[in-house]
N, C-alpha and C positions, 0 to 999 in steps of 0.2 A: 504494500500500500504506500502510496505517495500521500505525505502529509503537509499539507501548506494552509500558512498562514497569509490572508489578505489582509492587509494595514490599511482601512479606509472603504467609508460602504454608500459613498458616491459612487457615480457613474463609473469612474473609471477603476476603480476595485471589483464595483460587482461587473462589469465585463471583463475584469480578470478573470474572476470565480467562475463565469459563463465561461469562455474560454477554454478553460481547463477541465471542465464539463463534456463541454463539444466534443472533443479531443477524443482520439482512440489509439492512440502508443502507448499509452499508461492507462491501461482498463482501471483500474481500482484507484480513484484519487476521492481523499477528503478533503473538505475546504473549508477553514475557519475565517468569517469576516469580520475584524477586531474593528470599533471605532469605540475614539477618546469619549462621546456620548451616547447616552442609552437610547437615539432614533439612531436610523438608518436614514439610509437615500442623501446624506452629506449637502451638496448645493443644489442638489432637487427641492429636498423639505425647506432648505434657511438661506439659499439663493436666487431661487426662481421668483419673480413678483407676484402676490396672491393673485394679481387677476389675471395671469397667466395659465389658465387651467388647462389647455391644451397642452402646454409644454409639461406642467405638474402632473401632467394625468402618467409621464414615462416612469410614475412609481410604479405601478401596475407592472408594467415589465422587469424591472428590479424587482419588485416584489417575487414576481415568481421564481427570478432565481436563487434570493434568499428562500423560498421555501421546499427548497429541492432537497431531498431527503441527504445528500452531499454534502450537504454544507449548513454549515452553524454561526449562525450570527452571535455574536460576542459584544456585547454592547458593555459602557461603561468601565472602560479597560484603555488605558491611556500608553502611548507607547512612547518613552524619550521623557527628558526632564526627573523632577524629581519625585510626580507623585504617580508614576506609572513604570511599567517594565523595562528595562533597557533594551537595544539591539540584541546585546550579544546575550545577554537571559534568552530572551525569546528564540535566539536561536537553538539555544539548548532543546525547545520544546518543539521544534517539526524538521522536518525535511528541506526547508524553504520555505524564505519569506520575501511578499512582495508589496512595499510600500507606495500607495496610493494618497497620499497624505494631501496631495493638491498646493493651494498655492494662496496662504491665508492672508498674508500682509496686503495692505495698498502700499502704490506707491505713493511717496513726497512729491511735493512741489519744491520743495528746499527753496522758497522766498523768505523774504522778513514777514513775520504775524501771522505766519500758516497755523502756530499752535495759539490762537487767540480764542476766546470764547465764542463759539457760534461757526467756529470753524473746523470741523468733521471730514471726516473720510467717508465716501459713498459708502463704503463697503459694511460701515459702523451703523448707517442710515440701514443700511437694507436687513442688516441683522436685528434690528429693533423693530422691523415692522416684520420682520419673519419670526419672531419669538427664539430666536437666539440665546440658548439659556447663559453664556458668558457675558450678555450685554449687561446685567445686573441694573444697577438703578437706572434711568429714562430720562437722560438729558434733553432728549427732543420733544417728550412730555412736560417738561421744566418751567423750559425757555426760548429753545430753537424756534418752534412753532409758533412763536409769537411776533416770529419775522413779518414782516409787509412784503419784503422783496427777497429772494434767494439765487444765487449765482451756483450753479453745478457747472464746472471745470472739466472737461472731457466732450469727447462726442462719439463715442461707445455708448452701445446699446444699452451697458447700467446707469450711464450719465440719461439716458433718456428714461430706463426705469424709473429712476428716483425722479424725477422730472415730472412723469407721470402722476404718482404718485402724492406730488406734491398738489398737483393739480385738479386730481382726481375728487370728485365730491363722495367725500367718507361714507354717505348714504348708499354710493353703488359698490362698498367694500362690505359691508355687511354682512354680503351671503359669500364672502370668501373666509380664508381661516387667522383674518389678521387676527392677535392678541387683542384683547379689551381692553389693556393701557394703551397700545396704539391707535386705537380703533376713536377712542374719547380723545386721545389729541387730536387729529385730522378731522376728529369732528369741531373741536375749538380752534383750529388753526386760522391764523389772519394772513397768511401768505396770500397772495394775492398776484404776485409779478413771479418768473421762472425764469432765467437767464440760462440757457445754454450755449457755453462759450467753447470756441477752438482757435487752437493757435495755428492754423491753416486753414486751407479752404474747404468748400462742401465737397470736389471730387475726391478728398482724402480724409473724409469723413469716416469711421468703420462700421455706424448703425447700419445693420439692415432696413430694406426699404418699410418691413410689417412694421418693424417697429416705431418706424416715424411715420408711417401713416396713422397710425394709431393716435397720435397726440394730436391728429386735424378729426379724431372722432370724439374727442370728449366733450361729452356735454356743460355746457355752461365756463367753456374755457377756448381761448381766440388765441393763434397762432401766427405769430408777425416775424416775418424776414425781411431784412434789409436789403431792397435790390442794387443798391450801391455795392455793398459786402459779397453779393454772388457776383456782382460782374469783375469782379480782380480776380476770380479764379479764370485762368486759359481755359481749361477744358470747360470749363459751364458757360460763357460766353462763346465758343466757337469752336468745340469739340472735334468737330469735322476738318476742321481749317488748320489745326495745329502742323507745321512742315515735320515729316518725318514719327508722326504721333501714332502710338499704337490704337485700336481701336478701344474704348473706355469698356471693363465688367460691365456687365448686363447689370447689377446692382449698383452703381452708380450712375448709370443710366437714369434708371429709375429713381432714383435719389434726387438727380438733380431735377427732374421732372417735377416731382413732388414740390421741390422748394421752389421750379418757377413758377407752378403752379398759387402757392402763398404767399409769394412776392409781390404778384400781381396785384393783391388785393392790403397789399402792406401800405409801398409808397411815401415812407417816412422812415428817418432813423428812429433806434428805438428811445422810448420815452425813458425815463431815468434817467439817462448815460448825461454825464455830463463831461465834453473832451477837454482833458487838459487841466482841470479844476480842481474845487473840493468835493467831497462828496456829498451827494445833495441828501438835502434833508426830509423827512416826511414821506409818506406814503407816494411811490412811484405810479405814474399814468393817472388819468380822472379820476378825482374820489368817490365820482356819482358813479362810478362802475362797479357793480357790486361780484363781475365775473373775475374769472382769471386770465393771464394774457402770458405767453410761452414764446417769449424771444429766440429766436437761434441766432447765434452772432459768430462770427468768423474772422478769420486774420489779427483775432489779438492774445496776444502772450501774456499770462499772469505776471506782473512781478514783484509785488505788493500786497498784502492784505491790511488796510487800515483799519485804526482803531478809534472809537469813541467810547467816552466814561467806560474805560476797561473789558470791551470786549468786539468783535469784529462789526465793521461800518461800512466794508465796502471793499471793491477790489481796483488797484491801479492795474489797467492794461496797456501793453507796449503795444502800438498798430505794426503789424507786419502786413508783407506783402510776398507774391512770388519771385524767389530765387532764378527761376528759370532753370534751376538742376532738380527742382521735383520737393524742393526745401524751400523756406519761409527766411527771407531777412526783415529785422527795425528799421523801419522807417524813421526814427527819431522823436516820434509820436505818440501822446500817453493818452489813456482814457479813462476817464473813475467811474466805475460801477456802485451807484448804492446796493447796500446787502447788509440784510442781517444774521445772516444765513448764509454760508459757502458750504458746499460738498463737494468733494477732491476724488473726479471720477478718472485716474490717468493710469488705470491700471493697476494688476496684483503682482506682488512677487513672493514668491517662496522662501518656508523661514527654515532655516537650518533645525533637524532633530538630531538631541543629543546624539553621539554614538552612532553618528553615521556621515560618511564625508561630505562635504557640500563644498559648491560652486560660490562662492558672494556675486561673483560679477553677474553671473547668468540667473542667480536666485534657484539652482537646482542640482540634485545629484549626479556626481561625474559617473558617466556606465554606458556601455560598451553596448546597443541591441538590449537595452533592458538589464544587464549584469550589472549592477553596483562596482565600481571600480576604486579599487583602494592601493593610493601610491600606482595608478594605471593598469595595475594588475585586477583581473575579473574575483571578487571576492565570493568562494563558493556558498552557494544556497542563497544569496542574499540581490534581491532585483528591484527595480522603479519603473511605475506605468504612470500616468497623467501627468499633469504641469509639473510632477514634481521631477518629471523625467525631460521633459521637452521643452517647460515654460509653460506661461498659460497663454496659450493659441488656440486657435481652434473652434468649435461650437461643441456639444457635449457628445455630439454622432464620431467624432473625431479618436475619443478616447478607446473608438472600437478595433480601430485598428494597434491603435497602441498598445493596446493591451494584445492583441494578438502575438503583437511583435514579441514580445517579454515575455508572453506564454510559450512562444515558439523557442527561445530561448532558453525557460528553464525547461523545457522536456527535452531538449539535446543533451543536457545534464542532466536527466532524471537517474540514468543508473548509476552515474556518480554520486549522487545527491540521496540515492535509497541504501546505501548502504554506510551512509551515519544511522545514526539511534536516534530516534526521536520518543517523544512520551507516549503512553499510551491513553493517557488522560487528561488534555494540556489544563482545559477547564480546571480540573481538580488542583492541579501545581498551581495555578492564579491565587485560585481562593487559597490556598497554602501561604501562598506570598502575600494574602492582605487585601489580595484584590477582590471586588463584589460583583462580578458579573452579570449583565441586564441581558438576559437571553430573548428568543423570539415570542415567547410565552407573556414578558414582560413589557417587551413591545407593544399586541396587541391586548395588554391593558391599558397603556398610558393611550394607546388607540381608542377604547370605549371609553377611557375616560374624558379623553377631548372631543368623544361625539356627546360623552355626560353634560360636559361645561356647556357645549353650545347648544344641546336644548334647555340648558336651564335660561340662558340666553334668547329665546327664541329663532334662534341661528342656527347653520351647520355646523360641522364642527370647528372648533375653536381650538387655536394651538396653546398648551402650557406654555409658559415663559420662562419658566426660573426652575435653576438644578433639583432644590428640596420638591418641588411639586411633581417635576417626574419621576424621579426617585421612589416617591413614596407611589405616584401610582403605577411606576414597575411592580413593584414588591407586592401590591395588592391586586395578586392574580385571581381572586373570589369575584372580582367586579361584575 
């Protein structure tokens, strides 16, 4: 028997575990999928935006191959640091192990006043409206939401989640599984203005086109682009005409489509912005407007976040332009955005686990086809599938080959790798070790239990939010 542990029960773990499944070189393989928390499904349950139900619904298929008589979901079992297993323990206890751990950090802006009050990381934003049980107390419950205007920094599809979201009338979140402390901010929230900023133009934008059509369907919320700002990008003004110009993706096509379609009906720079100045004061755009209005802005560089009475007011942007080599130069040009509210959507990077090598520059483990590589050499039994292998690229269909890849990998190695000793009970050495295991049984308690909360709610189900609450309705498998 081949005994392998998966580290991480995201997508790209549980199509490890699927993989290895498929597979017919190694007839007998078990498969444990170990994560630091007692759910499953990683940035499906606490990444995805609640009113994403199409794309949330791919638990269903992870689901089923956590239920595969193969394989043992291991929940509440932390792996690296100091209050979980190390590497080299865990390896004592299989055949091979394959770390899926993904790609948790954002990245920095590294300006002056990025760490000001009011100034977040998207990534921190979306774990608190996903019930993220490490978000712990609700800064955006606080205070944040008391913003009038907000600047989200990126032009990624999460810079448009959290956009959305912001914009979105809390009334149409109800029947999704936001938390009930999220749910009663967005319903007090005074945000009212949406700034989605980029430091280049719209053909180098990375949203997909669904997801920016989506913000020209929310109700009660008006979308305004600057047709000044799209016509400095080459390709959106004359796409065709470019001398020597390859032909633009099909999604960017459509991209740029979408925004000269909103353009059309813009026709002015955006309200707020004040070039060159202080940062303005008071509530941005007509106060008689009781809707929301979603800026996309383009060609300006973060390089400031101002400050008033001790906490974020605004962001200074440097105006760029195109380089002519596919890159952005300063114009020499500043522009002050009011904000009370910044989210820092420029991307995640991978954080180093104890006891295993990493990369700083790349944000991921050095390995060879999946093999973990140590001082360049392939370190036996030991592999990485997802961002924490390749970066975070990709869309979540991407991790399927990856994880192939890695799976193909360690079965080249399997009869090297079966003829270590592995346990015969890893479970039982955990709890030996201290550890309290949240098995699949515990699972589908904290499962009825958040279908419990949200009919007492008159709602579907309703996500827990905090470590002690699913904890305790693991453990109470009578429910």
């Amino acid at each position: 028997m081949l005994s392998v542990a998966v580290v991480g029960s995201g997508p790209s773990g549980v199509y490890t575990a699927q993989a290895l499944l498929q597979q017919s070189l190694v007839p007998d393989v078990r498969v444990h999928v170990l994560d630091r928390l007692p759910t499953p499904y990683g940035l499906v349950r606490y990444g995805v935006a609640p009113d994403h139900e199409k794309i949330k619904s791919l638990q269903n298929s992870l689901r089923a191959v956590l239920e595969d008589e193969r394989v043992t979901f291991v929940g509440n079992v932390g792996v690296g640091g100091t209050d979980g297993v190390s590497p080299a323990r865990l390896a004592e206890l299989y055949h091979a192990v394959v770390y899926c751990v993904g790609a948790s950090a954002d990245r920095a802006l590294a300006v002056p006043g990025e760490n000001l009050p009011g100034s977040y990381s998207a990534t921190r934003f979306v774990s608190w409206y996903s019930a993220h049980p490490d978000i712990g107390a609700d800064p955006f419950a606080r205070d944040a939401l008391g913003a009038r205007s907000a600047v989200v920094i990126g032009v990624g599809n999460v810079a448009v989640d959290v956009a959305r979201i912001l914009a979105r009338g809390a009334g149409e979140l109800r029947r999704t599984d936001v938390p009930s402390g999220a749910l009663r901010a967005l319903e007090e929230s005074r945000v009212r203005e949406v700034h989605i900023v980029g430091r280049r133009g719209p053909s180098q934008a990375r949203f997909t086109t669904k997801e920016l059509r989506e913000l020209g369907a929310l109700p009660g919320a008006r979308v305004v682009v600057d047709p000044v700002e799209l016509a400095l990008d080459p390709a959106y003004a004359a796409p065709d005409d470019l001398p020597g110009a390859l032909p633009l993706p099909a999604v960017v096509r459509r991209n740029l489509e979408v925004l000269r379609g909103w353009s059309a009906g813009s026709g002015a720079r955006a309200a707020g912005a004040v070039p060159g100045g202080a940062v303005a004061g008071g509530a941005p755009g007509p106060a008689a407007d009781a809707g929301r209005r979603i800026r996309l802005r383009f060609f300006l560089r973060p390089v400031e976040l101002l400050e008033r009475g001790g906490r974020v007011a605004g962001v200074r942007f440097a105006r760029t332009a195109p380089d002519g080599a596919g890159g952005v130069r300063d114009t020499g040009r500043y522009e002050d955005v009011a904000a009370q509210l910044v989210l820092r959507a420029v991307g995640y990077r991978g954080v180093e686990l104890p006891g295993l090598p990493f990369d700083p520059v790349h944000g991921t483990v050095p390995h060879a086809a999946g093999r973990v590589l140590r001082g360049g050499v392939p370190s036996p039994g030991e592999y990485v599938a997802g961002w924490i292998k390749r970066g975070p690229t990709g869309v979540i269909g991407s991790n399927r080959s990856c994880a192939k890849e890695t799976v193909a990998s360690l079965l080249a190695d399997a009869a090297a790798l079966t003829r270590r000793t592995a346990a015969g009970d890893p479970l039982a050495v955990l709890r030996e070790w201290g550890l309290r295991p949240v098995e699949w049984t515990g699972w589908l308690s904290i499962e009825r239990a958040e279908a419990e909360l949200g009919r007492s709610l008159g709602r579907g189900p309703v996500k827990i939010p905090d470590w002690a609450g699913l904890l305790a309705a693991a453990r109470d498998e009578n429910r």
